[in-house]
Backbone as CSV, one residue per row, in Angstrom:
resi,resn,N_x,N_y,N_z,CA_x,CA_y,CA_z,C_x,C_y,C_z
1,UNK,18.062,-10.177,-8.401,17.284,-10.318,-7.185,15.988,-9.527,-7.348
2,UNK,14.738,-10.339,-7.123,13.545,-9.469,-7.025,13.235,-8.496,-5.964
3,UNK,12.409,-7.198,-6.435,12.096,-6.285,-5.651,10.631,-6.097,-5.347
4,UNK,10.531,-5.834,-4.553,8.860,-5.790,-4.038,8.452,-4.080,-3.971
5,UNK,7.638,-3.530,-4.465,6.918,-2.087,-4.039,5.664,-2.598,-3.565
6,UNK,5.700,-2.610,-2.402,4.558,-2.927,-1.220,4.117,-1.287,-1.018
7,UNK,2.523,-1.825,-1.206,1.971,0.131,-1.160,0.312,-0.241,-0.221
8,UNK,0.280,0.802,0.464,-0.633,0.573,1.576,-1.831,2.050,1.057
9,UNK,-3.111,1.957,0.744,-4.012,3.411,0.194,-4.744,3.356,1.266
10,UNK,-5.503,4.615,1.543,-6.184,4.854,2.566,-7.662,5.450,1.857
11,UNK,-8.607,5.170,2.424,-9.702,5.530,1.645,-10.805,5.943,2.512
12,UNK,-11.886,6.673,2.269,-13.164,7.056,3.050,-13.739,5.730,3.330
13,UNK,-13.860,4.697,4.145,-14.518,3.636,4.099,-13.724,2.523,3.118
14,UNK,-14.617,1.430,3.034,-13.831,0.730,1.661,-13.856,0.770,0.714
15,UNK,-15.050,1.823,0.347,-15.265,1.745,-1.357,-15.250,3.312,-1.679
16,UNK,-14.942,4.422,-0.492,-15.432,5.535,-1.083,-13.537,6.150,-1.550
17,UNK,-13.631,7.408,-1.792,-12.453,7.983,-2.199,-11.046,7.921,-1.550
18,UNK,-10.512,7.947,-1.888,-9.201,7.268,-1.775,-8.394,9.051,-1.450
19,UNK,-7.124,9.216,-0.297,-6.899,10.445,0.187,-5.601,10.207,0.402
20,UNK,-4.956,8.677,0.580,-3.510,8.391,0.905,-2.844,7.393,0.689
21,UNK,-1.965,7.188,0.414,-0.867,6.324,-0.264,0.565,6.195,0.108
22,UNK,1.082,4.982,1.222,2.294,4.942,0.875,2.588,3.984,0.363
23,UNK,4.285,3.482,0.197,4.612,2.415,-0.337,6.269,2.655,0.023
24,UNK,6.760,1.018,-0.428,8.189,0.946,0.472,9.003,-0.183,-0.874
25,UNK,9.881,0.279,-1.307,10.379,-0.797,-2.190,11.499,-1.756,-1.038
26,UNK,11.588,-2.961,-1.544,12.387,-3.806,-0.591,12.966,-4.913,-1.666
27,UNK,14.210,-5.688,-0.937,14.773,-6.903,-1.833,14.265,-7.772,-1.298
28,UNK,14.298,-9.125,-1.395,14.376,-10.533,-0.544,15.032,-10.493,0.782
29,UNK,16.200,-9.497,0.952,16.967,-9.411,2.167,15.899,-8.597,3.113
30,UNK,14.941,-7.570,2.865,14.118,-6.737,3.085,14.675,-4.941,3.458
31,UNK,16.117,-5.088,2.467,16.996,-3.861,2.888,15.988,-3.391,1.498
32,UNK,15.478,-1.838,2.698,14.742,-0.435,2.363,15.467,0.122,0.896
33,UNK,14.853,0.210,-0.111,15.503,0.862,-1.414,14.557,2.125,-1.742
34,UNK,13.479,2.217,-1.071,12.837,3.379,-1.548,11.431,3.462,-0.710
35,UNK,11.044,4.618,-0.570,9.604,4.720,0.070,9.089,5.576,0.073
36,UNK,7.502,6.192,0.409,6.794,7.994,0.538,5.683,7.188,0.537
37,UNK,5.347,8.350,0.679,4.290,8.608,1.517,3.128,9.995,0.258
38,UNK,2.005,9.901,-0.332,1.187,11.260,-0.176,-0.486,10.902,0.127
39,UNK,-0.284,12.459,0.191,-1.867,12.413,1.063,-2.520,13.714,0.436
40,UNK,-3.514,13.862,0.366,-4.385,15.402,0.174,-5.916,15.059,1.423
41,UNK,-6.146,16.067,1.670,-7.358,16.059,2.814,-8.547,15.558,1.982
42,UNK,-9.412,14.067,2.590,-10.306,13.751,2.033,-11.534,14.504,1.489
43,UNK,-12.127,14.656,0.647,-13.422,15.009,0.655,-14.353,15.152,1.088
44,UNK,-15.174,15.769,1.085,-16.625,16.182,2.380,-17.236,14.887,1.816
45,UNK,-17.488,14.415,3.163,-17.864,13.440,3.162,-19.615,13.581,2.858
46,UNK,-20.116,12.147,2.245,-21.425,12.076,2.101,-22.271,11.600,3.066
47,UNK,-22.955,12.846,3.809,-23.690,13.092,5.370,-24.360,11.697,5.583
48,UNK,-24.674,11.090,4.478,-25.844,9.905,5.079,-24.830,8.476,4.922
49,UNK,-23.475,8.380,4.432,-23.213,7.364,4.171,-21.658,7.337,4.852
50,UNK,-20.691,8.811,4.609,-19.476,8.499,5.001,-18.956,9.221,6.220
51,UNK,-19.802,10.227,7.116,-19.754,10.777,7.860,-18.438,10.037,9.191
52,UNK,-19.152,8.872,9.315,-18.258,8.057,10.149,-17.007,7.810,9.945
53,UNK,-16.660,7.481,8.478,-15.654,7.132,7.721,-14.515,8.577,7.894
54,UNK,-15.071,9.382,7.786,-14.102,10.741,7.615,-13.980,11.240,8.749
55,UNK,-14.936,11.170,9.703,-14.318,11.645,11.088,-13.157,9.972,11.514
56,UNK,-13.070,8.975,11.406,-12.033,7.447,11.897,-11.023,8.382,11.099
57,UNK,-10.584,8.645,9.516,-9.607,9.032,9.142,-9.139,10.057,9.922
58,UNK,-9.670,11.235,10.106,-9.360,12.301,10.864,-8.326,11.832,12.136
59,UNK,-9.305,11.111,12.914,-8.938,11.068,14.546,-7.608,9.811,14.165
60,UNK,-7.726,8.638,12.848,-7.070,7.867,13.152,-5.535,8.540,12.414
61,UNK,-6.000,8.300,10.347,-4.735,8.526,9.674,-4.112,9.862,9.791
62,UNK,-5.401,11.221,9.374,-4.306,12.529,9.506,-2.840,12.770,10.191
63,UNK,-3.223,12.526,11.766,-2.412,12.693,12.763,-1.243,12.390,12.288
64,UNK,-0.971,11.381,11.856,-0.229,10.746,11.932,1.040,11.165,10.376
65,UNK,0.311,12.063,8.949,0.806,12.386,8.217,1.440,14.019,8.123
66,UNK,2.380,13.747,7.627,3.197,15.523,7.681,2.923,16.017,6.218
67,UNK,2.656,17.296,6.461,2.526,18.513,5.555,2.423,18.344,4.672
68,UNK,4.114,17.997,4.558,4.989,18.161,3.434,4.635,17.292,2.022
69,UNK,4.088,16.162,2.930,3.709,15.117,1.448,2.206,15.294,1.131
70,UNK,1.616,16.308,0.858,0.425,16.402,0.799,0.597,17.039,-0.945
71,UNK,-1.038,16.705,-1.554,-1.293,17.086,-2.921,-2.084,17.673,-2.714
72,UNK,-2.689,18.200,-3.806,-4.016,18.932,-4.097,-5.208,18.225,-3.750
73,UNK,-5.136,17.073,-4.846,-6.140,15.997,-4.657,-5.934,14.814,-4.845
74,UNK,-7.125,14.110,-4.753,-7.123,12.280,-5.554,-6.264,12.563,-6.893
75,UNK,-6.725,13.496,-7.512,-6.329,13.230,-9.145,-4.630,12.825,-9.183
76,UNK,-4.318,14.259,-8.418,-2.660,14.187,-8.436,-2.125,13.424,-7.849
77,UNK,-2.528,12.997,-6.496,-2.286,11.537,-5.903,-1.964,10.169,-6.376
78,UNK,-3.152,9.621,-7.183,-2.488,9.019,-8.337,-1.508,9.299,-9.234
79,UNK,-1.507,10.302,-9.844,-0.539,10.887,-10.679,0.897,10.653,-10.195
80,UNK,0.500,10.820,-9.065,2.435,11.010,-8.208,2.255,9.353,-7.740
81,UNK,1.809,8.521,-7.267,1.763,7.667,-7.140,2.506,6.907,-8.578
82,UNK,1.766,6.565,-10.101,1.556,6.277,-10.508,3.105,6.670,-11.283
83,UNK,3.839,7.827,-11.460,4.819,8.176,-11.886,5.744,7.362,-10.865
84,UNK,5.696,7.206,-9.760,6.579,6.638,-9.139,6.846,5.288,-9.645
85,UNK,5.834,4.999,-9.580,5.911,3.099,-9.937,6.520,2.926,-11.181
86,UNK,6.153,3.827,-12.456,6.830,4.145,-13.488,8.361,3.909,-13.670
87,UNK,8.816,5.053,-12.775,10.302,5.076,-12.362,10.801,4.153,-11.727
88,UNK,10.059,3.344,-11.018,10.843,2.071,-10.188,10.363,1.199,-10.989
89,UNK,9.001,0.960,-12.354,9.579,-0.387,-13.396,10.966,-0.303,-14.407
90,UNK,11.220,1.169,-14.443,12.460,1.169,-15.651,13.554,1.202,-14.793
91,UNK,13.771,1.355,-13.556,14.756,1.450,-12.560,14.922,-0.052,-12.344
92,UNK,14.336,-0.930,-11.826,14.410,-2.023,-11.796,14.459,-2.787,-12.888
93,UNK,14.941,-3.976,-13.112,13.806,-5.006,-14.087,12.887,-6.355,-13.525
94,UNK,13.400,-6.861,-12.303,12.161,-7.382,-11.531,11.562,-6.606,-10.357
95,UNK,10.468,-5.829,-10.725,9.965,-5.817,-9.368,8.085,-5.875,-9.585
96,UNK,7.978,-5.978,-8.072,6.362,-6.570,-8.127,5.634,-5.544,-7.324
97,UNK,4.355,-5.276,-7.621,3.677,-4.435,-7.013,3.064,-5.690,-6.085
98,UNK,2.785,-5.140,-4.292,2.124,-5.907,-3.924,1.281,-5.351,-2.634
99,UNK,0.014,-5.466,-2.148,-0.335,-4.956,-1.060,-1.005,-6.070,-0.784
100,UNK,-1.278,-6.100,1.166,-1.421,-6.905,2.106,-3.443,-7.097,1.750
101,UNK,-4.161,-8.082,1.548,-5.472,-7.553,1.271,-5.625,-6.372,0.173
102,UNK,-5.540,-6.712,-0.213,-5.495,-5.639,-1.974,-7.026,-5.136,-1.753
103,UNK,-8.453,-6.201,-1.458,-9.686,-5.823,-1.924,-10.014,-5.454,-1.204
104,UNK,-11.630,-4.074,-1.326,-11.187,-3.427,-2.257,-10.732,-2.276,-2.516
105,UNK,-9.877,-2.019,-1.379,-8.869,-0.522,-1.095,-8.122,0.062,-2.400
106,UNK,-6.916,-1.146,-2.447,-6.087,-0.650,-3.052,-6.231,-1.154,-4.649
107,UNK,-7.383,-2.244,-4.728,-7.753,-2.599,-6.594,-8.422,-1.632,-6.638
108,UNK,-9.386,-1.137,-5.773,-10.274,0.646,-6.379,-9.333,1.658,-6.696
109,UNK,-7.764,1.398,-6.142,-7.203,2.526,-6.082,-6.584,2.457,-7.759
110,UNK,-6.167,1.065,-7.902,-5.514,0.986,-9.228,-5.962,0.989,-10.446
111,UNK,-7.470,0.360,-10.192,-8.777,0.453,-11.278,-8.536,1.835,-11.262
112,UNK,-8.758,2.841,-10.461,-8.847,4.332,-10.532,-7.985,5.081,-11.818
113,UNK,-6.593,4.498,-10.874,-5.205,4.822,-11.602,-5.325,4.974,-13.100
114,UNK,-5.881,3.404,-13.553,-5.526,3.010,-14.509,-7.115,4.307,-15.651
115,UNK,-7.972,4.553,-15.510,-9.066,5.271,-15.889,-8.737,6.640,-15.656
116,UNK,-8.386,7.033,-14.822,-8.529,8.987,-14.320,-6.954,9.243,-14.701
117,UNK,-5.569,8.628,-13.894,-4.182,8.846,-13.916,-3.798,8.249,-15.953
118,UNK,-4.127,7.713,-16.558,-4.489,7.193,-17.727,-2.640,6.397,-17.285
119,UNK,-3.185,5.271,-16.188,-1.371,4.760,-16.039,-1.562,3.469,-17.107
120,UNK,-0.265,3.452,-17.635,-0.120,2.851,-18.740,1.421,2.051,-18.487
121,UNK,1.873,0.690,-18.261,0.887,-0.135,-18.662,0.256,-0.297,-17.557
122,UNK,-0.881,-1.233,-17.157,-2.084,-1.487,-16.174,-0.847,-2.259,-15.092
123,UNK,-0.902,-1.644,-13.889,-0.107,-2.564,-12.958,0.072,-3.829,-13.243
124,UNK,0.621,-4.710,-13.141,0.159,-6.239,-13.508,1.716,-7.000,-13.023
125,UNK,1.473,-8.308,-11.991,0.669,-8.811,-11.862,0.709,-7.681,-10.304
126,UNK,-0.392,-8.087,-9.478,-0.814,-7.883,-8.252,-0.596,-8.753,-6.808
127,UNK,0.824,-8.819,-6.699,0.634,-9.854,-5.842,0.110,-9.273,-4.079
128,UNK,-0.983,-10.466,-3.796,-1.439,-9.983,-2.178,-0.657,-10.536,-1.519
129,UNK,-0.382,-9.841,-0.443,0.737,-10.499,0.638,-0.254,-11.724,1.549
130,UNK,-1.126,-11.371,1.456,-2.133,-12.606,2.449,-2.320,-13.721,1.787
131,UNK,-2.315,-14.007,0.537,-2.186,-15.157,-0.018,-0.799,-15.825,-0.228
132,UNK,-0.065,-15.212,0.113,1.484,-15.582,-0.027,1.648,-15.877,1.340
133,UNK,1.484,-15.684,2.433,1.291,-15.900,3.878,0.777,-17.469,3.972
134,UNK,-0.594,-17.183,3.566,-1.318,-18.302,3.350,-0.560,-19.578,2.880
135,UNK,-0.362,-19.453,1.562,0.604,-20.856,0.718,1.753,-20.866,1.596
136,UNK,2.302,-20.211,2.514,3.119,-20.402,3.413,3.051,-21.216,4.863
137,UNK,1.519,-21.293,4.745,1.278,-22.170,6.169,1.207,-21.148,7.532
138,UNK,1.087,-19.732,6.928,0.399,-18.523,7.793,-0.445,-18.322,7.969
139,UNK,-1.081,-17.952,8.835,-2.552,-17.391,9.417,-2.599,-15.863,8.607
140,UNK,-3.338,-15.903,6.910,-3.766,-14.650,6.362,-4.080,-13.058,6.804
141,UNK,-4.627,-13.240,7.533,-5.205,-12.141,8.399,-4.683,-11.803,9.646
142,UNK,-3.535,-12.536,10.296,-3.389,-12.720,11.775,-3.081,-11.393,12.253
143,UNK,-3.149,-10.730,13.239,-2.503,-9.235,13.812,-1.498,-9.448,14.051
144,UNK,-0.508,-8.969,13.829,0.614,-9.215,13.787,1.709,-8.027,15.103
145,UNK,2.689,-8.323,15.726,2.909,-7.181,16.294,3.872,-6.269,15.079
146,UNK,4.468,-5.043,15.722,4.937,-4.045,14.802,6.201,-3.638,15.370
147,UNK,7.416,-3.480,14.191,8.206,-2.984,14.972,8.458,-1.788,14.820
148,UNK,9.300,-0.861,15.488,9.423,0.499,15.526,9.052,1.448,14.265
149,UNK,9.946,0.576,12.963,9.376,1.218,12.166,7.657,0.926,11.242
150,UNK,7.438,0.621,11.810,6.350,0.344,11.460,4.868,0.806,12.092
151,UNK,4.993,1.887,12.596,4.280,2.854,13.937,4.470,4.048,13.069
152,UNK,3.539,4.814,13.317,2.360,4.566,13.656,1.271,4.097,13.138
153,UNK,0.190,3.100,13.915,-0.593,1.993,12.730,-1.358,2.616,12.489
154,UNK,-1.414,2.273,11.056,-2.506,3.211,10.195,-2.036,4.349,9.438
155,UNK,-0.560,4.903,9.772,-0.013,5.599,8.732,0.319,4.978,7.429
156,UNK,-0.030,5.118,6.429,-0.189,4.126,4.990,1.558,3.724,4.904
157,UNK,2.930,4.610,5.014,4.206,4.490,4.889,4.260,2.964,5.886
158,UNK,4.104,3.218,7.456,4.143,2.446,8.109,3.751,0.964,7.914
159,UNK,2.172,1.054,7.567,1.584,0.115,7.314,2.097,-0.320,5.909
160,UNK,2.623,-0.372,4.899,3.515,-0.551,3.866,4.656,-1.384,4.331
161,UNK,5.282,-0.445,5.183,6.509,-1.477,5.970,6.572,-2.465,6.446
162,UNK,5.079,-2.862,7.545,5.010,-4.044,7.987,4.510,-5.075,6.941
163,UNK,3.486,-4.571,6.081,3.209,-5.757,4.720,4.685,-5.897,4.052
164,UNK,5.242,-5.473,3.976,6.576,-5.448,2.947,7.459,-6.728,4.336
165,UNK,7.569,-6.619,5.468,8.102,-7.820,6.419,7.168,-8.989,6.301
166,UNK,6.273,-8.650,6.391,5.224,-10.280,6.339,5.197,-10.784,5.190
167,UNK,5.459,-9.964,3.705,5.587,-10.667,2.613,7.171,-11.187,2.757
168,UNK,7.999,-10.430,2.926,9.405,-11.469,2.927,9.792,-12.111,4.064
169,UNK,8.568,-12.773,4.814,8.782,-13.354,5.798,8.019,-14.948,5.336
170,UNK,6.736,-14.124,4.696,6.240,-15.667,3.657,6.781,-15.912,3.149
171,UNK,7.780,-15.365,1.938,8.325,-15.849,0.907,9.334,-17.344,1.196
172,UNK,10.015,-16.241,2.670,11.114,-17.400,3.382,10.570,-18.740,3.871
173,UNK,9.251,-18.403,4.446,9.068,-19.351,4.937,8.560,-20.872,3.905
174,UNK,8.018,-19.743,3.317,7.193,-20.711,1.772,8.680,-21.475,1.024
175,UNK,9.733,-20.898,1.024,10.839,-21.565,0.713,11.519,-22.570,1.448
176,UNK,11.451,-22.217,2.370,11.646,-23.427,3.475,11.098,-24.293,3.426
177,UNK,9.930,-24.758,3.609,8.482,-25.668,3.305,9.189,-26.180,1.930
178,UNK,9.105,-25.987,0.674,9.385,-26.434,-0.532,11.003,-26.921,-0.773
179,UNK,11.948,-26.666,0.076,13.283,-27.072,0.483,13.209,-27.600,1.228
180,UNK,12.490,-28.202,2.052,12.586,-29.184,3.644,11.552,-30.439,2.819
């Protein structure tokens, strides 16, 4: 049975530094096999360009993350990120990395990975949950509501959880469609 590691990054804006990361492993059934959460406090932001960006994280994601899963920095962030996924390709033997809208949050995050974390081998493949929605006869982008666990929005764990339901909610449905 395939496994999904659905991972949600949080970044200064869309293209600037990257400060948080969760992710949620799941089956086809969508029973929880693994998940975390880390974070380190973003970087001073750049006065003329990300000012805005780092006060939205503040007021939106901080709040919402505990202590405990915090790093030093970006560097180690990846690092711990990147060891994880490690351990869940030799732990598993099918599973897929996948995030909801990948561009360009979480491909800056893995381009990163793959250059600074020196992760080896290069994630691959990448599946987006919005294109799997899509070939499903879903509305890509739609807002979706949330359930309990999946609150608070904008915590990267959370937001992980609900992409990790909408991808095995396409999958089903995309199976249905191709069986009917």
């Amino acid at each position: 049975m395939a496994k999904y590691m659905v991972f949600d990054v949080k970044s200064v804006g869309l293209h600037g530094p990257v400060y948080a990361v969760g992710w949620v492993v799941v089956d086809e059934t969508l029973l929880e096999l693994d998940n975390g959460v880390v974070w380190c406090y973003p970087p001073k932001p750049n006065p003329k360009t990300e000012q805005e960006d780092c006060s939205w994280a503040e007021a939106n994601v901080l709040p919402s993350l505990n202590l405990r899963d915090t790093v030093r920095n970006t560097i180690y962030l990846m690092e711990w990120f990147c060891g994880r996924w490690k351990a869940l390709q030799d732990e598993h033997k099918e599973i897929y990395l996948c995030a909801d809208v990948p561009w360009p949050v979480e491909t800056n995050f893995l381009s990163c990975c793959v250059r600074l974390a020196h992760q080896k081998p290069s994630p691959y493949p990448l599946i987006d949950v919005a294109s799997v929605r899509l070939s499903a006869g879903l509305d890509p982008v739609a807002t979706c509501e949330r359930r309990r666990s999946e609150l608070p929005k904008y915590n990267p764990l959370a937001d992980a959880r609900q992409s990790a339901r909408l991808l095995i909610e396409a999958l089903s449905a995309r199976k249905s469609l191709l069986e009917g």
